[in-house]
py3Dmol code that shows the C-alpha trace and the ligand (Angstrom):
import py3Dmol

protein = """\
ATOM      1  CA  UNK A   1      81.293 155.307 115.235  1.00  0.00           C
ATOM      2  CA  UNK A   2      78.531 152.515 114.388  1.00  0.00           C
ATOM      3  CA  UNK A   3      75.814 152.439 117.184  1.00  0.00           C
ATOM      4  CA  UNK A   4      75.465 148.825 118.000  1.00  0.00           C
ATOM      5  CA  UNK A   5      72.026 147.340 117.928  1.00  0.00           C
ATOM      6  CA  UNK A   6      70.436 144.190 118.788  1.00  0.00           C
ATOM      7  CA  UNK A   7      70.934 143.212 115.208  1.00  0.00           C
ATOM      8  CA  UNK A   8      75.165 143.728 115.886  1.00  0.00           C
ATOM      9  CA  UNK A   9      75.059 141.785 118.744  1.00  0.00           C
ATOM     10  CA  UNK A  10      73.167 138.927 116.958  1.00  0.00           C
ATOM     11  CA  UNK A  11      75.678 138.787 113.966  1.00  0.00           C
ATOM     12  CA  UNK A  12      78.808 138.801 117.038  1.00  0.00           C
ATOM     13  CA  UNK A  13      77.142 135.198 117.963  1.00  0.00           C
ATOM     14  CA  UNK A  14      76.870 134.223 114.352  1.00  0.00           C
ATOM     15  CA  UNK A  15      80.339 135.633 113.802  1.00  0.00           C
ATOM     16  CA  UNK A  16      81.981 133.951 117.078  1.00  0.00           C
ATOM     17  CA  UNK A  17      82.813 136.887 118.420  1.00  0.00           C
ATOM     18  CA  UNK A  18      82.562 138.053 122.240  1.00  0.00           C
ATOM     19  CA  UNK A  19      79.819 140.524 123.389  1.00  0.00           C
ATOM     20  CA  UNK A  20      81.185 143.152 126.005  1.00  0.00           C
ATOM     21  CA  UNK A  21      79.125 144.383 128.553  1.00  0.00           C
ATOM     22  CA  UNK A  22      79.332 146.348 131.902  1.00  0.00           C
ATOM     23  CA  UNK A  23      76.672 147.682 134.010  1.00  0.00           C
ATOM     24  CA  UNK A  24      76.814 151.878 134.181  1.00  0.00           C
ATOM     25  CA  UNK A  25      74.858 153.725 136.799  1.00  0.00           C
ATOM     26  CA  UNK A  26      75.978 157.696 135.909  1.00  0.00           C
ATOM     27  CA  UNK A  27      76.906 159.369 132.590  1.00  0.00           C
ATOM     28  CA  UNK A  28      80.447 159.707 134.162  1.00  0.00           C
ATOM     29  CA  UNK A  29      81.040 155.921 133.962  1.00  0.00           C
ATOM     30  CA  UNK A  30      78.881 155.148 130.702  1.00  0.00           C
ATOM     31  CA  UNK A  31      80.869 157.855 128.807  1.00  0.00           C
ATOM     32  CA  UNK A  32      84.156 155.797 129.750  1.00  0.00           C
ATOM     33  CA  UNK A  33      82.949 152.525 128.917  1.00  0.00           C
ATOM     34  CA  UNK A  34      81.805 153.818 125.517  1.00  0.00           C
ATOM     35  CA  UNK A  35      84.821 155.396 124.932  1.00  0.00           C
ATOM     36  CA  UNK A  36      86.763 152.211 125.733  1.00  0.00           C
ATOM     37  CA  UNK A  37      84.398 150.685 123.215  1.00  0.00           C
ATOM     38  CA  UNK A  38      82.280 148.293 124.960  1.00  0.00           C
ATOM     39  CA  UNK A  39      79.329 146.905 123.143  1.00  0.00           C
ATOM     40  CA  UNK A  40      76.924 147.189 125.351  1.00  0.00           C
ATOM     41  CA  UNK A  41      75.752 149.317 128.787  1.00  0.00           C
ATOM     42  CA  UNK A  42      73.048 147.876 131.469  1.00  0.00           C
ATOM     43  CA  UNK A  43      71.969 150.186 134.058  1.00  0.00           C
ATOM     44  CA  UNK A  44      71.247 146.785 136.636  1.00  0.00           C
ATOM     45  CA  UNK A  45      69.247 147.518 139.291  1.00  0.00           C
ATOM     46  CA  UNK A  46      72.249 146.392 141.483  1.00  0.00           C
ATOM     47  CA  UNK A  47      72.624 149.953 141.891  1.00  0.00           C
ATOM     48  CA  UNK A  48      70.134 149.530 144.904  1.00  0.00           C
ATOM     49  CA  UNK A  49      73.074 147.193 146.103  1.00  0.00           C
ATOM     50  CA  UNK A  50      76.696 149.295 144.631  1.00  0.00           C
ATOM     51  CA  UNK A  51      75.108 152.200 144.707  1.00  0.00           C
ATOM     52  CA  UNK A  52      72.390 152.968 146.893  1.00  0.00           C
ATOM     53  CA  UNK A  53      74.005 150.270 150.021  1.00  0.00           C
ATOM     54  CA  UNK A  54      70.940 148.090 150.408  1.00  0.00           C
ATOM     55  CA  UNK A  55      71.515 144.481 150.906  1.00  0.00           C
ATOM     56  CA  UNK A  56      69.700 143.278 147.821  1.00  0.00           C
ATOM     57  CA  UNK A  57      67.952 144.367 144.550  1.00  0.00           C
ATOM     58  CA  UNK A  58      64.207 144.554 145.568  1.00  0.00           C
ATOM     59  CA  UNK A  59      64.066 148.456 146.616  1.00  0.00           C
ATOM     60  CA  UNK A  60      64.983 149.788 143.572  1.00  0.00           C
ATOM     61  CA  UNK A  61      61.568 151.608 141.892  1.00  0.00           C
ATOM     62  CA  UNK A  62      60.737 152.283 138.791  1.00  0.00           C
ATOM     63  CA  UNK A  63      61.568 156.275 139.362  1.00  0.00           C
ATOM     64  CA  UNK A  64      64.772 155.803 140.689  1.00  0.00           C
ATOM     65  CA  UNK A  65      65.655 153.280 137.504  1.00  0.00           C
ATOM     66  CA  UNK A  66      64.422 156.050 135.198  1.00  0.00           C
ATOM     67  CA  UNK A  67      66.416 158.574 136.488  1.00  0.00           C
ATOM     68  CA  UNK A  68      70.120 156.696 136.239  1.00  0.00           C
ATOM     69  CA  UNK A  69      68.858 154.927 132.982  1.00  0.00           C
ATOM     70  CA  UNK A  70      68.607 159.007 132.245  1.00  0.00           C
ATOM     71  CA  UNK A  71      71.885 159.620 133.108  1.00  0.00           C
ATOM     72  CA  UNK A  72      73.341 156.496 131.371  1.00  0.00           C
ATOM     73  CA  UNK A  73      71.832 157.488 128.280  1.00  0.00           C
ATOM     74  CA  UNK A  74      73.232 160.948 128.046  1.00  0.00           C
ATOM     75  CA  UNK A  75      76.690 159.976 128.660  1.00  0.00           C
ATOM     76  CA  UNK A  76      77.230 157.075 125.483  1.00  0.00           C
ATOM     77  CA  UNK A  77      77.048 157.352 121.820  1.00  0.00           C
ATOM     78  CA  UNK A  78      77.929 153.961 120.753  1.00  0.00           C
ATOM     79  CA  UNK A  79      76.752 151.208 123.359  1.00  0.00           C
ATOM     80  CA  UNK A  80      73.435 149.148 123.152  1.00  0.00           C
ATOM     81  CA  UNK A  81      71.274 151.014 126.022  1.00  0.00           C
ATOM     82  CA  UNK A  82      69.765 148.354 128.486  1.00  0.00           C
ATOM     83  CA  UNK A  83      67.606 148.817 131.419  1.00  0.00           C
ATOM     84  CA  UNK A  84      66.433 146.502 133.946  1.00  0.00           C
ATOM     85  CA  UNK A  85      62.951 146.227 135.306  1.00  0.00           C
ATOM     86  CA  UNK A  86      62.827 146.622 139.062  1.00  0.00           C
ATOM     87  CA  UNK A  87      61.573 143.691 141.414  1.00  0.00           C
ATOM     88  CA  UNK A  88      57.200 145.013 141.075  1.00  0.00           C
ATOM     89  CA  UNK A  89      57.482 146.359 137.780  1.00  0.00           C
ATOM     90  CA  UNK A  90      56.737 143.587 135.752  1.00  0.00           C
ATOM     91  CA  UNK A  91      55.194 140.819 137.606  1.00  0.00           C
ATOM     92  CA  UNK A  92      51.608 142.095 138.721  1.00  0.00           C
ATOM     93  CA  UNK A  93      50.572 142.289 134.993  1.00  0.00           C
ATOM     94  CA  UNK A  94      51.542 142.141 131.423  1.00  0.00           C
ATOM     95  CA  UNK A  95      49.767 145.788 131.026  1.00  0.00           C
ATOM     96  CA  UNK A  96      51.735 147.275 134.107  1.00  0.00           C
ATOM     97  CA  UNK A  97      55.039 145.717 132.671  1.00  0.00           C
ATOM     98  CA  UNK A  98      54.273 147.225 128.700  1.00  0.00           C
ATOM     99  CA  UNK A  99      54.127 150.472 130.352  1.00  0.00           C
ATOM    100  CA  UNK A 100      57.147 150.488 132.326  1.00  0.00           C
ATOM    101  CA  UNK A 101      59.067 148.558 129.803  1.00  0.00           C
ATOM    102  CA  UNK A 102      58.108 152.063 127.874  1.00  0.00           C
ATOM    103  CA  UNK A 103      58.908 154.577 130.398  1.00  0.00           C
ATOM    104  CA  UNK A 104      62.273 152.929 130.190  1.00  0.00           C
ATOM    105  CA  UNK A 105      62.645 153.542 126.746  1.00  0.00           C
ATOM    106  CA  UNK A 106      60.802 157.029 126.227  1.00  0.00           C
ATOM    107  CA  UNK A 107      62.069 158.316 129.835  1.00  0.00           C
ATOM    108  CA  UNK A 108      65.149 156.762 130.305  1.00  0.00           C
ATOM    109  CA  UNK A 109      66.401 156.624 126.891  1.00  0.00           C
ATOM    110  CA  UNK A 110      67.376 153.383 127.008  1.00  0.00           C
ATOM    111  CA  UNK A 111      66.968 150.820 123.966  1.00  0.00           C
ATOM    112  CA  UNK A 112      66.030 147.297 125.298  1.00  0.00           C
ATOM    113  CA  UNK A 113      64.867 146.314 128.909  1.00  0.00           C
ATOM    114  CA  UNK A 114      65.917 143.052 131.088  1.00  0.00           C
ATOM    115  CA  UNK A 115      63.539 141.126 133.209  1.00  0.00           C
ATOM    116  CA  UNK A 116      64.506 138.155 135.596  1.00  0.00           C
ATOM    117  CA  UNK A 117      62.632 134.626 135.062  1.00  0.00           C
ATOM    118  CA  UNK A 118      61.829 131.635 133.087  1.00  0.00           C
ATOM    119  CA  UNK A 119      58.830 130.617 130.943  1.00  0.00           C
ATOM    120  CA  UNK A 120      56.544 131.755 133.293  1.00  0.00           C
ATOM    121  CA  UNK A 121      56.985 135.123 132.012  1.00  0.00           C
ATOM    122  CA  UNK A 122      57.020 134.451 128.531  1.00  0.00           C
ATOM    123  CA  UNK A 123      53.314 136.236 128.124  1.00  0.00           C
ATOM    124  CA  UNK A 124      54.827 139.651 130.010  1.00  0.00           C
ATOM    125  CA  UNK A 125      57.915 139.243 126.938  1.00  0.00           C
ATOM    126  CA  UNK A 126      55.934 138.979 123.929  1.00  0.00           C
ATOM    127  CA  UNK A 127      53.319 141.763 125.220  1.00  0.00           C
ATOM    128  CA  UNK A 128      56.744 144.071 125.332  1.00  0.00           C
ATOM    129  CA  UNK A 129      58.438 142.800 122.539  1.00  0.00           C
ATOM    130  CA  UNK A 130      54.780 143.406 120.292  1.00  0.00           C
ATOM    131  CA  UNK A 131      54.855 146.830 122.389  1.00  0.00           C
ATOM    132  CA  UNK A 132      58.315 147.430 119.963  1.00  0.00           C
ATOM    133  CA  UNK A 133      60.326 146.870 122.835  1.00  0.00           C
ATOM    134  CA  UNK A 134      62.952 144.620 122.752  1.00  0.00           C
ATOM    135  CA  UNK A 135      63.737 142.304 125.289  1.00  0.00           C
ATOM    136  CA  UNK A 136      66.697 140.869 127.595  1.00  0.00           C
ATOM    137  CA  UNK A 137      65.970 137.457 129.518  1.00  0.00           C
ATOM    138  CA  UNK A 138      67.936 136.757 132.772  1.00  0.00           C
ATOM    139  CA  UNK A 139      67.946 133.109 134.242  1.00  0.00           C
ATOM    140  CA  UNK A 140      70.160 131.443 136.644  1.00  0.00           C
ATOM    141  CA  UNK A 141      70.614 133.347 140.279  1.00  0.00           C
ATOM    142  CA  UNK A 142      67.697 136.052 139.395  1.00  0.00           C
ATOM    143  CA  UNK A 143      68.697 138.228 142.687  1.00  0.00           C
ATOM    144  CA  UNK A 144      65.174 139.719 142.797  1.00  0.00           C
ATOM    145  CA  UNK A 145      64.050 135.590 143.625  1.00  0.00           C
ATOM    146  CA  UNK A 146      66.609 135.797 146.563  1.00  0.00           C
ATOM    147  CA  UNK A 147      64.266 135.115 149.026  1.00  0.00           C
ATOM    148  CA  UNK A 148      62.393 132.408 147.156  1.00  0.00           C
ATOM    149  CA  UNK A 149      66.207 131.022 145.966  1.00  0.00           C
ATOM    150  CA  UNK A 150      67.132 130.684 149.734  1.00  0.00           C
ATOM    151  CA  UNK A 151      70.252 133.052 149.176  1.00  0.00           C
ATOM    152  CA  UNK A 152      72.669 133.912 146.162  1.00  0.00           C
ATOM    153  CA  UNK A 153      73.642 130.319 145.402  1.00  0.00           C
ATOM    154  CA  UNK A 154      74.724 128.475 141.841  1.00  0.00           C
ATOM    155  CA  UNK A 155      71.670 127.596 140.138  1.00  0.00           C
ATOM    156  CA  UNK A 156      71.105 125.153 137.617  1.00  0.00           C
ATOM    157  CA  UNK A 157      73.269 122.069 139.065  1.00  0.00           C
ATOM    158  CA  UNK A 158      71.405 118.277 139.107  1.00  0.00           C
ATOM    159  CA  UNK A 159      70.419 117.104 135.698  1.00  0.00           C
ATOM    160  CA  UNK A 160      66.760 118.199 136.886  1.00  0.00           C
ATOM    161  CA  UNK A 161      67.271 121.656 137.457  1.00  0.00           C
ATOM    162  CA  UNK A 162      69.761 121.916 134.003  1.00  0.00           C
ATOM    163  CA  UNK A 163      67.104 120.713 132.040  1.00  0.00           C
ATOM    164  CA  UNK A 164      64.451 123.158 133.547  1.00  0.00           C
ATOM    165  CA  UNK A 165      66.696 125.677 132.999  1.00  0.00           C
ATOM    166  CA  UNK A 166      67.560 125.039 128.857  1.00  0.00           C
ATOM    167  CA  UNK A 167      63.557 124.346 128.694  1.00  0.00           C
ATOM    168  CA  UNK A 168      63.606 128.240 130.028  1.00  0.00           C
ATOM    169  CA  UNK A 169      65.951 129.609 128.285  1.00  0.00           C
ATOM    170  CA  UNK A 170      64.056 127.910 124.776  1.00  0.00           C
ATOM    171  CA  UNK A 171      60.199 129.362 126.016  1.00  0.00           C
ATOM    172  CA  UNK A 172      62.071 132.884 126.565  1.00  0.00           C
ATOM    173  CA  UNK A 173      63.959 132.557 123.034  1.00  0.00           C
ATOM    174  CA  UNK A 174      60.421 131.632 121.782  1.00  0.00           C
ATOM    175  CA  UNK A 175      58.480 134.619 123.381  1.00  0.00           C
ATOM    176  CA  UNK A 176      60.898 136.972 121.589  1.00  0.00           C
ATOM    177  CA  UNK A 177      63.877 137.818 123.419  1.00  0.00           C
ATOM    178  CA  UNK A 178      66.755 139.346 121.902  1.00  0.00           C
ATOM    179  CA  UNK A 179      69.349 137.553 124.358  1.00  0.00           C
ATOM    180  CA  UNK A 180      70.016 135.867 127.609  1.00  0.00           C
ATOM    181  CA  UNK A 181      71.382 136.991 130.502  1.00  0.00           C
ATOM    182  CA  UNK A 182      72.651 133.724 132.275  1.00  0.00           C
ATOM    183  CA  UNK A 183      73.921 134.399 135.916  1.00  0.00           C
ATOM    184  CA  UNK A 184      75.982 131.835 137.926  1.00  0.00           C
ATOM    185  CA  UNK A 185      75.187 127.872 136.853  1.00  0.00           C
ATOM    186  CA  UNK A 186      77.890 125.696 136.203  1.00  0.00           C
ATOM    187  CA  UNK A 187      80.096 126.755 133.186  1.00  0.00           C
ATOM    188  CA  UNK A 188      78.883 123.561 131.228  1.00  0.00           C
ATOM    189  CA  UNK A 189      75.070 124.565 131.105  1.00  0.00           C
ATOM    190  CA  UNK A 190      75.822 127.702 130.301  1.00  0.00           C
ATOM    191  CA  UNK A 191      77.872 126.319 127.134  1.00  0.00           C
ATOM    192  CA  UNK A 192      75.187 123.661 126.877  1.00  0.00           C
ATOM    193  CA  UNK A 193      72.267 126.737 126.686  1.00  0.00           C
ATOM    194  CA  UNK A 194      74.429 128.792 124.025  1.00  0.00           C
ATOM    195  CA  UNK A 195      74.868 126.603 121.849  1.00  0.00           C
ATOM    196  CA  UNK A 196      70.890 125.548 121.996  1.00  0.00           C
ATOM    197  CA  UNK A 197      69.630 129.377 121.097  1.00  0.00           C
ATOM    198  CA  UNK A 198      70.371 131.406 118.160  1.00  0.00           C
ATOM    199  CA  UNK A 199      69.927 134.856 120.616  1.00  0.00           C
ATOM    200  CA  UNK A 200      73.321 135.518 122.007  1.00  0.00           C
ATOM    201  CA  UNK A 201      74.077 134.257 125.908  1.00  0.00           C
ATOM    202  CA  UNK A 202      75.823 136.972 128.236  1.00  0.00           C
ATOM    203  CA  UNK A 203      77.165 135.508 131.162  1.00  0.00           C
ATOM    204  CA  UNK A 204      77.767 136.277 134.987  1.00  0.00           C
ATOM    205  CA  UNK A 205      79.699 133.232 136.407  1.00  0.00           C
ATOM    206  CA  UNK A 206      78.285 131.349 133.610  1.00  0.00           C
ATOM    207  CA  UNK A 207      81.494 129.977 131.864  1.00  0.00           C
ATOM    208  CA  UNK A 208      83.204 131.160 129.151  1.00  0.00           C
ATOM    209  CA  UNK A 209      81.488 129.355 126.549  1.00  0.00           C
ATOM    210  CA  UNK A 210      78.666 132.341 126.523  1.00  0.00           C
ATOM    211  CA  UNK A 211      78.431 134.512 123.457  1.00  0.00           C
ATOM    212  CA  UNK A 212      79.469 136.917 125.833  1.00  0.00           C
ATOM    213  CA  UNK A 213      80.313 138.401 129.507  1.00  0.00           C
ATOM    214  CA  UNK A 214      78.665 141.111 131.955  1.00  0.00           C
ATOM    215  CA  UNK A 215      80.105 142.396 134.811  1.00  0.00           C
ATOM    216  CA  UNK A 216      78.876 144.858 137.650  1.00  0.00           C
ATOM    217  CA  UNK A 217      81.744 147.799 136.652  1.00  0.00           C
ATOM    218  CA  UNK A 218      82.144 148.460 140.713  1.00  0.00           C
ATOM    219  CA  UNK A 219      83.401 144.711 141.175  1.00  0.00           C
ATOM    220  CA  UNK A 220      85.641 145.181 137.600  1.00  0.00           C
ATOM    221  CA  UNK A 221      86.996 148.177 138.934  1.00  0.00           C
ATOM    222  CA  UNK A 222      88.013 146.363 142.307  1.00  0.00           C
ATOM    223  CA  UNK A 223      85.928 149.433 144.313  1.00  0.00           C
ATOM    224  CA  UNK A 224      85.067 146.962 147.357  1.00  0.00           C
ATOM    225  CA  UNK A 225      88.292 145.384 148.994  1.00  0.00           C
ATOM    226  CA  UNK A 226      86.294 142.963 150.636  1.00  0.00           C
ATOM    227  CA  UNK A 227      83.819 141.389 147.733  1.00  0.00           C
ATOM    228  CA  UNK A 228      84.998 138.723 145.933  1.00  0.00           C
ATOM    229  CA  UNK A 229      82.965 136.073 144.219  1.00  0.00           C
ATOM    230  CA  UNK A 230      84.482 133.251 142.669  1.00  0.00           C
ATOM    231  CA  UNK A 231      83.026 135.036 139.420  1.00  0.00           C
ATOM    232  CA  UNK A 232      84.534 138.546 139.653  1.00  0.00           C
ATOM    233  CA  UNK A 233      87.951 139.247 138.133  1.00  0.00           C
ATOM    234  CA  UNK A 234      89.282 143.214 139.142  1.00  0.00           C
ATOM    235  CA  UNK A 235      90.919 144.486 136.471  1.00  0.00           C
ATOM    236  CA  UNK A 236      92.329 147.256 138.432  1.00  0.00           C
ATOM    237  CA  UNK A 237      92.780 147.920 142.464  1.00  0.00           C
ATOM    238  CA  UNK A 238      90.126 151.522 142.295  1.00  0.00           C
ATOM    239  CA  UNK A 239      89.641 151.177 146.227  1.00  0.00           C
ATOM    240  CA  UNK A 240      93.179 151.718 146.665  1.00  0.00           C
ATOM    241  CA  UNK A 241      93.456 153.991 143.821  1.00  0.00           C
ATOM    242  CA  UNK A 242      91.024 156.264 145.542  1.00  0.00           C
ATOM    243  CA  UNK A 243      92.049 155.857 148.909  1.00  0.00           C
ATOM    244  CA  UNK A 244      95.538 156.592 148.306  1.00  0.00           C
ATOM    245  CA  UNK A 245      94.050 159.947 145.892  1.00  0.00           C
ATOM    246  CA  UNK A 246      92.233 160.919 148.744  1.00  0.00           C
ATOM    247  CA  UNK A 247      94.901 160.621 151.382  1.00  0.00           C
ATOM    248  CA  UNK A 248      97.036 163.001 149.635  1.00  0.00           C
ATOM    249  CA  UNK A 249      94.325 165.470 148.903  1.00  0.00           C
ATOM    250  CA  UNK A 250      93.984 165.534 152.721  1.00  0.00           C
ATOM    251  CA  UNK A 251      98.028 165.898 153.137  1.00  0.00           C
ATOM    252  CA  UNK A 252      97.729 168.589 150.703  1.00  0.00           C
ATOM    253  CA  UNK A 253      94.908 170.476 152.462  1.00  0.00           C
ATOM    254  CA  UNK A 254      96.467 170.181 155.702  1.00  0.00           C
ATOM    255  CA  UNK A 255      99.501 170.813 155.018  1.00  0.00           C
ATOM    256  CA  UNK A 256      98.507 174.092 152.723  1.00  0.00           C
ATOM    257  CA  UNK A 257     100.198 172.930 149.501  1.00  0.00           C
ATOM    258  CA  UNK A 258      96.460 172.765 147.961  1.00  0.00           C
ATOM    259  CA  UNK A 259      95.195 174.992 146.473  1.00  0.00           C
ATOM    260  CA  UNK A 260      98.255 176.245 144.919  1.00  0.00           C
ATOM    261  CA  UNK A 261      98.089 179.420 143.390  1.00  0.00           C
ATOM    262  CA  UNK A 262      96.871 177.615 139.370  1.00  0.00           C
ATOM    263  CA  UNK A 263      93.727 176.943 141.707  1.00  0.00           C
ATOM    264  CA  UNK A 264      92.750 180.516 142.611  1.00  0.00           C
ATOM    265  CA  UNK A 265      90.857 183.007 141.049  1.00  0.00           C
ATOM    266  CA  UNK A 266      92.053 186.708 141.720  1.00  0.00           C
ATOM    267  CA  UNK A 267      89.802 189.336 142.534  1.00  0.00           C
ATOM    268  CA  UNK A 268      90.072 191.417 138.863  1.00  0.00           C
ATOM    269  CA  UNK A 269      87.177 191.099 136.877  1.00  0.00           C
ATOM    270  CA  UNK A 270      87.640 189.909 133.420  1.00  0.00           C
ATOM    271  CA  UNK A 271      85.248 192.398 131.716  1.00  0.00           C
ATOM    272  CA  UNK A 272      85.071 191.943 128.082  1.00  0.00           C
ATOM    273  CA  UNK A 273      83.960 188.299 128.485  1.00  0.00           C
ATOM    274  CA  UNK A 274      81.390 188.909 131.281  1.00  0.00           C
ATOM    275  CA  UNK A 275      79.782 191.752 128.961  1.00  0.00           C
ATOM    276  CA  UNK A 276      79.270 189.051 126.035  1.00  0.00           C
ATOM    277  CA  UNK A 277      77.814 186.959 128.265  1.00  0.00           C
ATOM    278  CA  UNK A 278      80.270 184.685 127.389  1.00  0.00           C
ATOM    279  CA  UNK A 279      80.501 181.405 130.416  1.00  0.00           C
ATOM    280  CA  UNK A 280      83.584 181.883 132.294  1.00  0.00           C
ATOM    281  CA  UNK A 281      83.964 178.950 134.092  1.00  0.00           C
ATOM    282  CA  UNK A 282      82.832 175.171 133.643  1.00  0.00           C
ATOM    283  CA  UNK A 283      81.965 174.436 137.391  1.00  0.00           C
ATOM    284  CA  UNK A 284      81.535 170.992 137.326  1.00  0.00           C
ATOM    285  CA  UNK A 285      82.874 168.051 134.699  1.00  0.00           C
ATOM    286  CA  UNK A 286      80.120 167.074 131.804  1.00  0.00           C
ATOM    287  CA  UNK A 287      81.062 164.009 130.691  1.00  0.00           C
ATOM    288  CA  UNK A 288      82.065 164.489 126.704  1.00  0.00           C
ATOM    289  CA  UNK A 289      82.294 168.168 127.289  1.00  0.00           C
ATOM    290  CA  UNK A 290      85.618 168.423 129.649  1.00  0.00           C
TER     291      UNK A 290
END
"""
ligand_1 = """\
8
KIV
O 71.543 144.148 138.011
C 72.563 143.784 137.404
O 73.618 144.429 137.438
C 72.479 142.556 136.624
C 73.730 142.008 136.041
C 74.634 141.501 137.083
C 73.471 141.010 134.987
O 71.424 142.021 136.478
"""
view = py3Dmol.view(width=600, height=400)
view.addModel(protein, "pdb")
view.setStyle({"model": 0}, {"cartoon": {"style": "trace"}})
view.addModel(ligand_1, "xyz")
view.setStyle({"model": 1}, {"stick": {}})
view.zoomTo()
view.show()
């Protein structure tokens, strides 16, 4: 197992080859995608959207990103560890940011960060970067601008707004980030903005010219039968997956065929293994440990 680093996923763009990477919210999921071998794990703050059902990015805190960034963490061995900084934690100050971007790394065990924007931030970057933290850029639809955006639209369309948006991507290359999240422009800029940087591009509805593609793992996994973006592919049908698993579970409980006897404990006490103190039961699954 070789622990990839910002330095692999540099020599991947160099090299031509794809960058993999899905967002992870739980050590569950990140000890999956690891073991499926994906390069690289971002705990997005959509999980105040997938996960915690609000109807955009901007109430995730800095606690709450801590704590899954946590759980992410414990669950992979092999992925590059990135967490996003929540809508607040970054924009008041360049000081405020340093020290989240940190808590993110010493709490949350994660290895790079990701902040939305364009060269307006490139000051906040370089104070993290110098800070030893390495950085993620994210231009395009920045979800925590919704409001300023006017909605989730394609960015970047009109030879005006494509050139603003390669003179971004340049200022944040320049301030010292490691790569570039681009999220839904039209599939030519986003070729047009790869080939322009040496950091690698990762892109969301961005084309497939980018060094390489992120996905939220809910829309991957096809958990919501009624999202679909033009920019989502599901891989696999979970919602029905699960809602057919959960039907029979119910059949089974009603009908008294679960628990079967392989499911029951019997009332003798196993002695010689209680005395050594030895555990006699894992209660509940630890990801890597069965
Ligand atoms: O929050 C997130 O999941 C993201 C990705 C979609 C890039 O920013």
């Amino acid at each position: 197992m070789k622990k990839v680093t910002i330095h692999t996923l540099r020599k991947m763009k160099q090299a031509g080859e794809r960058i993999t990477m899905l967002t992870a919210y739980d050590a569950t999921f990140a000890r999956l995608f690891d073991a499926a071998g994906i390069d690289a794990l971002l705990v997005g703050d959509s999980l105040g959207m997938v996960v915690q059902g609000h109807d955009s990015t901007l109430k995730v805190t800095m606690d709450q990103t801590v704590y899954h960034c946590a759980a992410v963490a414990r669950g992979s061995r092999r992925a590059h560890l990135v967490g996003d900084m929540p809508f607040g934690s970054y924009q008041a100050s360049a000081d405020e940011a340093v020290r989240n971007a940190m808590r993110i790394v010493a709490e949350g065990g994660m290895e790079a960060v990701k902040l939305e924007g364009g060269a307006e931030y490139a000051e906040v970057i370089s104070r993290i970067v110098r800070a030893g933290v390495p950085v993620m850029g994210h231009l395009g639809l920045t979800p925590q601008s919704v409001h300023k955006l006017g909605g989730y639209v394609v960015q970047g369309r009109g030879d005006d707004k494509a050139a603003r948006l390669l003179a971004d991507a340049r200022a944040l290359e320049a301030a010292g980030c490691y790569s570039l999240v681009l999220e839904v422009i039209p599939a030519d800029l986003g070729g047009e903005v790869t080939r322009a940087l040496t950091i690698p591009t990762i892109g969301i509805g961005a084309g497939a010219d980018c060094d390489g593609q992120v996905l939220v793992c809910y829309d991957l996994l096809g958990m919501n039968p009624t999202f679909q973006p033009r920019f989502v592919k599901k891989f696999v049908d979970l919602a029905r997956v699960i809602g057919e698993a959960v039907g029979r579970y119910q059949e089974e409980v009603r009908s008294q065929e679960f628990p079967a006897a392989e499911h029951t404990f019997s009332s003798e006490i196993p002695k010689p293994a209680v005395a050594a103190g030895a555990p006699v039961l894992q209660l509940y699954s630890v990801p890597g440990k069965g």
